[in-house]
C-alpha positions as CSV (number, residue, x, y, z in Angstrom):
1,X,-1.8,52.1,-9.0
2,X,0.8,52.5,-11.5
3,X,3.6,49.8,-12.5
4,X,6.4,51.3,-11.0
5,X,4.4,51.3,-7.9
6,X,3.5,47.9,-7.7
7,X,7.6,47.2,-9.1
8,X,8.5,49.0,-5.7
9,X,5.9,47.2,-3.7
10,X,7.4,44.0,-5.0
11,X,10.9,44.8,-4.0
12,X,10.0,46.1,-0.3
13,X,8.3,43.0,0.0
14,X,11.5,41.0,-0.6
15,X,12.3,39.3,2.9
16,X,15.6,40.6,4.7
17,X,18.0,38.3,3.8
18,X,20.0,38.8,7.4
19,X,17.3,38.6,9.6
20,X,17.9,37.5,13.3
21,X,14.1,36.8,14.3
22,X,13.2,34.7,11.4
23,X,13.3,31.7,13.2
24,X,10.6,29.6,11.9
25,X,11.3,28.3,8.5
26,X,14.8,26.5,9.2
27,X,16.5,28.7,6.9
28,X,20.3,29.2,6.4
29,X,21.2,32.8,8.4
30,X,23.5,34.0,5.8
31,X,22.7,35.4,2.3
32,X,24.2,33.2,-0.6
33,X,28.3,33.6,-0.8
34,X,29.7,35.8,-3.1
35,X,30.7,33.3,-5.5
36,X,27.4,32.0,-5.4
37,X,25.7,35.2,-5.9
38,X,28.3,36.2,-8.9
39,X,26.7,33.0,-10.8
40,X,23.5,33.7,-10.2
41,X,24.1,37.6,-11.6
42,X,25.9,35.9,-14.9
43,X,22.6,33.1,-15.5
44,X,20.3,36.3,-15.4
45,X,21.9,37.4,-18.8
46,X,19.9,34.7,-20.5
47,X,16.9,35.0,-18.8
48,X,15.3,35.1,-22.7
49,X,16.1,31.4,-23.6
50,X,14.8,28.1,-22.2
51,X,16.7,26.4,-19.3
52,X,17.3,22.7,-20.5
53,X,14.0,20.6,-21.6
54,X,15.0,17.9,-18.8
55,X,17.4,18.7,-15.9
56,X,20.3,16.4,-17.4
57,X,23.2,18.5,-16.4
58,X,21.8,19.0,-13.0
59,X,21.4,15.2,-13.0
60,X,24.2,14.5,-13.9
61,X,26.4,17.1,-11.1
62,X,24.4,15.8,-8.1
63,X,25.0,12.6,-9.2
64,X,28.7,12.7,-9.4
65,X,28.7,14.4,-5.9
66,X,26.6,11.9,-4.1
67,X,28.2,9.0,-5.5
68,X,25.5,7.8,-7.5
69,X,24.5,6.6,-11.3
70,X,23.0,9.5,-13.1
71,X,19.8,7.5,-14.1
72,X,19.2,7.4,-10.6
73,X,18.6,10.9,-9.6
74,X,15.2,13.2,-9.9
75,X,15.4,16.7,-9.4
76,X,12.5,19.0,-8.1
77,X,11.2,22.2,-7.1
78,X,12.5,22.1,-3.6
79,X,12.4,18.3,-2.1
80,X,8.8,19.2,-1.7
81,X,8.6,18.8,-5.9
82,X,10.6,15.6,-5.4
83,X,7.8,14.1,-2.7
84,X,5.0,15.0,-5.3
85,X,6.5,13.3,-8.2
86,X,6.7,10.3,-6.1
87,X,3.5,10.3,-4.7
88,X,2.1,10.9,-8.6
89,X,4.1,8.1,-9.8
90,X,2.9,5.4,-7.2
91,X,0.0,6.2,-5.4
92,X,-4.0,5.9,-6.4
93,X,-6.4,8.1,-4.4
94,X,-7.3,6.1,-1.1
95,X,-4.0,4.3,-0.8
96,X,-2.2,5.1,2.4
97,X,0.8,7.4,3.8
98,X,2.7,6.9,7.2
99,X,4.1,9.6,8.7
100,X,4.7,10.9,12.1
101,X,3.3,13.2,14.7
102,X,4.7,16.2,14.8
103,X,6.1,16.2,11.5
104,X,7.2,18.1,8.5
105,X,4.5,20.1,7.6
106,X,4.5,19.6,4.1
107,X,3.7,15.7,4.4
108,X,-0.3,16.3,5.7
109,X,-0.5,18.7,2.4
110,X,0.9,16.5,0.2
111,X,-0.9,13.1,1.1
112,X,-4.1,15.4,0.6
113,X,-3.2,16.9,-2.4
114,X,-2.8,13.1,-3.4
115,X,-5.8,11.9,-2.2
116,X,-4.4,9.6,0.3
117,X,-5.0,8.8,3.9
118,X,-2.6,9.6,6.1
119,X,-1.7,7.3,9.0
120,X,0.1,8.9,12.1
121,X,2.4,7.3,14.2
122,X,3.2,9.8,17.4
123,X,6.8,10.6,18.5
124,X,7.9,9.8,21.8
125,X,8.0,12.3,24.5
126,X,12.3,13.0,23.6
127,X,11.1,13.4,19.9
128,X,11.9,10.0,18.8
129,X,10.4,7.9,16.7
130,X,8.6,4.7,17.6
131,X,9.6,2.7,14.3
132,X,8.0,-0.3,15.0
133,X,4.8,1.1,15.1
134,X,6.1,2.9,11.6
135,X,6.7,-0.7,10.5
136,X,3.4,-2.0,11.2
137,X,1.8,0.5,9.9
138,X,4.3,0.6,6.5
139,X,2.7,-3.1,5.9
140,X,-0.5,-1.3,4.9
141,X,0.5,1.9,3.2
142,X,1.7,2.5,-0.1
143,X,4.4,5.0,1.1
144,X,5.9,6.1,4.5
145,X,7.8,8.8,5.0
146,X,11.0,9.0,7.3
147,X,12.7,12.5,8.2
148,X,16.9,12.0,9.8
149,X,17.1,14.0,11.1
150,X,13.8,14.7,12.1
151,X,11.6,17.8,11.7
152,X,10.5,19.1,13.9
153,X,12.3,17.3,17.1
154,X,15.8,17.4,14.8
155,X,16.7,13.8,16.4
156,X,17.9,10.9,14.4
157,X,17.8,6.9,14.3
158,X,20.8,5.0,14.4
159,X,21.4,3.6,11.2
160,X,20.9,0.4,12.8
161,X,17.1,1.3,13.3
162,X,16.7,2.2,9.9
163,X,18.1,-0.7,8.6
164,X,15.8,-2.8,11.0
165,X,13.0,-0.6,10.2
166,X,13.7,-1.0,6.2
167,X,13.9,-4.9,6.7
168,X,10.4,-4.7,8.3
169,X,9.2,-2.6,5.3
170,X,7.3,-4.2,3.0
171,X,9.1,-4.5,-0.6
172,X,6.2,-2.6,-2.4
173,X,6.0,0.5,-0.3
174,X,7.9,3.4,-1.1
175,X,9.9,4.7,1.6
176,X,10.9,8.7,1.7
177,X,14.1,8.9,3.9
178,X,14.2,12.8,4.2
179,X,17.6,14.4,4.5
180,X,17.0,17.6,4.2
181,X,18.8,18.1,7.2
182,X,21.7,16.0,6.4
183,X,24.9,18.0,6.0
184,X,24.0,19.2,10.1
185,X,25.2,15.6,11.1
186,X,28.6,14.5,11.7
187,X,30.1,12.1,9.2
188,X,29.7,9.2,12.1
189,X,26.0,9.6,12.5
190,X,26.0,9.5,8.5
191,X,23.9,6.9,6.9
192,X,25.5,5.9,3.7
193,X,22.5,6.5,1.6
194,X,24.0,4.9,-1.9
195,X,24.3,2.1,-0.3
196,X,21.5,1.9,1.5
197,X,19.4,2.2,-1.9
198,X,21.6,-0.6,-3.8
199,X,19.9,-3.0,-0.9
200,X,16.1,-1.6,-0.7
201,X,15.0,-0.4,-3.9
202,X,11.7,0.8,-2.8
203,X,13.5,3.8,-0.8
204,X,14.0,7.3,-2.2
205,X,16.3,9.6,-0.2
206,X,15.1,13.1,-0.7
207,X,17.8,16.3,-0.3
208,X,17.5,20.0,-0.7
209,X,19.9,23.1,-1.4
210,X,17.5,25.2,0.7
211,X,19.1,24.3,4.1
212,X,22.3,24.2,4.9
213,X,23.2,25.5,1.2
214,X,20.8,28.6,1.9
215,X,18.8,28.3,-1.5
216,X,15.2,28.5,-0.4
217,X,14.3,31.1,-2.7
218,X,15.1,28.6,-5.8
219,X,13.4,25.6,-5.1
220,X,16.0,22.9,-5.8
221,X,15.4,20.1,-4.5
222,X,16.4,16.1,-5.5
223,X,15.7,12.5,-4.8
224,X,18.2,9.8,-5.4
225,X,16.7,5.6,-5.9
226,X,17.3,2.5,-7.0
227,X,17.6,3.0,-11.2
228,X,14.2,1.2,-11.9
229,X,12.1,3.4,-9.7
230,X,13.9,6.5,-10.6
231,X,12.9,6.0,-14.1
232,X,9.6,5.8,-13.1
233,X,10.1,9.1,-11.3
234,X,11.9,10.7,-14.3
235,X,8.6,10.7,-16.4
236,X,6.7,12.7,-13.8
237,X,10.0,15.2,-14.5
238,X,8.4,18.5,-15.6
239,X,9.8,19.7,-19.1
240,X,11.7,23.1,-18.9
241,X,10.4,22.4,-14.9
242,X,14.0,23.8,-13.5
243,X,15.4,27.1,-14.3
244,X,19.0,27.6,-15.6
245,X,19.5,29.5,-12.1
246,X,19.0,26.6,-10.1
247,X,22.1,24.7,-12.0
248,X,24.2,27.5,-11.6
249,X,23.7,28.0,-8.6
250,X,23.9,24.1,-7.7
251,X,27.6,24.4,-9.7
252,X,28.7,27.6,-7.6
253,X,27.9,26.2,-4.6
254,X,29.8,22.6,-5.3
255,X,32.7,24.8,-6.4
256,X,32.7,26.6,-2.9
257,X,31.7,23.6,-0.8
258,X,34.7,24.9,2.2
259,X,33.2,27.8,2.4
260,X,29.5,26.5,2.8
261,X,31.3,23.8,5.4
262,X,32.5,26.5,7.5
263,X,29.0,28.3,7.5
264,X,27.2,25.1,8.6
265,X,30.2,24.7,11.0
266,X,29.1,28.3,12.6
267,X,25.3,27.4,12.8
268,X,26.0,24.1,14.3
269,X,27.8,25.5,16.8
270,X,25.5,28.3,17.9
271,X,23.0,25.7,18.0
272,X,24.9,24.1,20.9
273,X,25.6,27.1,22.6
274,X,21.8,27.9,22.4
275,X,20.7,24.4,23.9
276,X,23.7,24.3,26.8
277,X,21.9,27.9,27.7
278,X,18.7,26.0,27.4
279,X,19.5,23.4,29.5
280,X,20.9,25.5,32.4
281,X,17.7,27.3,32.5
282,X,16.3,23.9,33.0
283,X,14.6,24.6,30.0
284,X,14.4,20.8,28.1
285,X,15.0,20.6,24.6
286,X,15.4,17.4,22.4
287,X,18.8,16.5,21.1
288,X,18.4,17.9,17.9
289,X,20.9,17.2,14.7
290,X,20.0,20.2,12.8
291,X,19.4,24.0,12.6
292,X,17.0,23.9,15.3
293,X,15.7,23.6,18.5
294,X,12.4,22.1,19.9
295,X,10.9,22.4,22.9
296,X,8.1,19.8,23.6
297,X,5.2,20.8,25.2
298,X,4.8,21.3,28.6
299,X,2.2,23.0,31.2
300,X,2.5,26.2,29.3
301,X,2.0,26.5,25.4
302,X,5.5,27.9,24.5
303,X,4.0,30.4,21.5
304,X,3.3,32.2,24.3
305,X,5.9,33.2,25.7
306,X,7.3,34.4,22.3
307,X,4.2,36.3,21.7
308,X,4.3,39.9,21.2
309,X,8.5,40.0,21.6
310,X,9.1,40.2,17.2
311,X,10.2,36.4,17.2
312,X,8.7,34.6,14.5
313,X,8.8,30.6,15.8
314,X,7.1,27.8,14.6
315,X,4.4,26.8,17.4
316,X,2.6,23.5,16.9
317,X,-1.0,22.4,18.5
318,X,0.0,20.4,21.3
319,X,2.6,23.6,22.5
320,X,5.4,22.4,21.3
321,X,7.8,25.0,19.4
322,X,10.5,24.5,16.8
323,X,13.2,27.7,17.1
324,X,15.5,27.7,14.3
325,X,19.0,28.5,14.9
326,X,19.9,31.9,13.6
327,X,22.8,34.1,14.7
328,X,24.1,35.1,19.0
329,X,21.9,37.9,18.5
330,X,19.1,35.2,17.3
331,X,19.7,33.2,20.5
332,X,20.5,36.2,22.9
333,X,16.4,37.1,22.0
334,X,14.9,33.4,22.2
335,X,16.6,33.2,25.8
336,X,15.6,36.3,26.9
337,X,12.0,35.5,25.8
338,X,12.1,32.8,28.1
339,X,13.9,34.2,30.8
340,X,11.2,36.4,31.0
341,X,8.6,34.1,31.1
């Protein structure tokens, strides 16, 4: 095969970045803004020279965003590079994880690419979590690991229940409060995470820019601690470990923050529209936060019913399905799926 072949094969395997039945991964719908794009083209120009050794500038922006001391920030390769670092930085083989089932799928992986047991805690049948079961659990593990909202149910706690939970918590282990969902939720059901890691400094709240900022392809990702942890985190930081892209990208998409608003505005709201159709099918789903929907599982597995119709979902073993919200023409084929069930 020559080059320019496998060039071409390389391009046509590109994903569509407007496609209305990718509904499985939880990605942002729309391609990256114009602005946002424009950066990206300019960063490309010095794709011959090194990005910075250690991500200090990107530090140093998220910081100032969040509301946060610079030396308390860790930057990764999607929030998935953020939960490894961590894990690296305070686990042994054998120690323990907490997490709960269903769950992110990325959490099984990484305890195992640690060498760690996981411990599972199960959901309740709504999709919530039974925290003081987490808790108990917590008091033997080295690290537990909290999605708000959740994935793949898309509920959340009150921040009352966190804060219980995080009392219950032993000091020593770690807890990963995942956000990655976080700009989905109105600023009431908000937990003020900079606060919330001034009183327990073994949490690490973990974001992404691949969600709701639609960045999946660049694998930024960040973690935000008390100071004394995060400088244990910041030696497992990878040297030259983030490309220049991924700060320019994270600067162009600060800069056009109203824009972004209004996008997660648009997906939030066809997210409601899709569960009120849902619901007066009498189809249940849980009262999700995020860009998704899950069904829990009932007499029939949902994957299939989506079978065979071009949808991709995610299914999971007990039936269940998480449907990612996409665009009306995105929710016009997931209800006709299961109106013709």
């Amino acid at each position: 095969m020559s080059m320019h072949y496998a060039l071409t094969d390389a391009v046509d395997a590109l994903p569509d970045a407007v496609n209305p039945f990718a509904l499985s991964l939880n990605e942002n719908p729309f391609p990256p803004l114009p602005s946002v794009r424009s950066a990206l083209v300019a960063s490309i120009d010095a794709a011959n020279r090194y990005p910075e050794f250690l991500p200090e500038r990107m530090r140093s922006l998220i910081a100032g965003r969040v509301g946060v001391r610079d030396d308390q920030v860790v930057i990764g390769a999607g929030a998935t590079g953020v939960v490894m670092q961590v894990l690296h930085a305070v686990t042994s083989p054998g120690d323990t994880m907490v997490m709960t089932s269903p769950t992110f799928d990325g959490y099984p992986i990484f305890a195992q690419m640690a060498r760690l047991n996981s411990v599972t805690v199960a959901l309740d049948r709504h999709g919530h979590h039974d925290l003081d079961a987490m808790a108990e659990a917590a008091a033997r593990a080295r690290v537990v690991a909290l999605c708000r909202p959740h994935n793949p149910t898309g509920t959340i706690e009150s921040a009352a229940d966190v804060e219980r939970f995080l009392r219950r918590v032993p000091s020593d282990t770690v807890v990963l409060l995942d956000e990655a969902y976080v700009e989905f939720l109105s600023p009431e059901q908000r937990i003020d995470a900079p606060a919330l890691v001034a009183r327990y400094p073994n949490v690490v709240v973990l974001r992404t820019f691949s969600k709701a900022y639609g960045l999946a392809a660049l694998r930024i990702g960040y973690g935000f601690c008390a100071p004394d942890l995060a400088r244990r985190l910041w030696t497992m930081q990878l040297p030259f470990g983030m490309g220049t892209t991924g700060l320019v990208a994270v600067a162009a998409s600060y800069d056009a923050e109203a824009e972004l608003q209004q996008r997660i505005r648009v997906i939030s709201a066809e997210g409601r529209y899709l569960r009120a159709r849902l619901a007066a099918m009498g189809v249940y789903s849980t009262d999700s936060h995020a860009n998704f929907v899950y069904l829990p599982a009932c007499a029939r597995p949902w994957q299939d019913v989506f079978l065979g119709r071009g949808l991709r979902v995610r299914g999971y073993a007990d039936g269940g399905v998480r449907i990612s919200v996409g665009n009306r023409q995105s929710s016009r084929a997931v209800l006709s799926a299961l109106a013709s069930a």
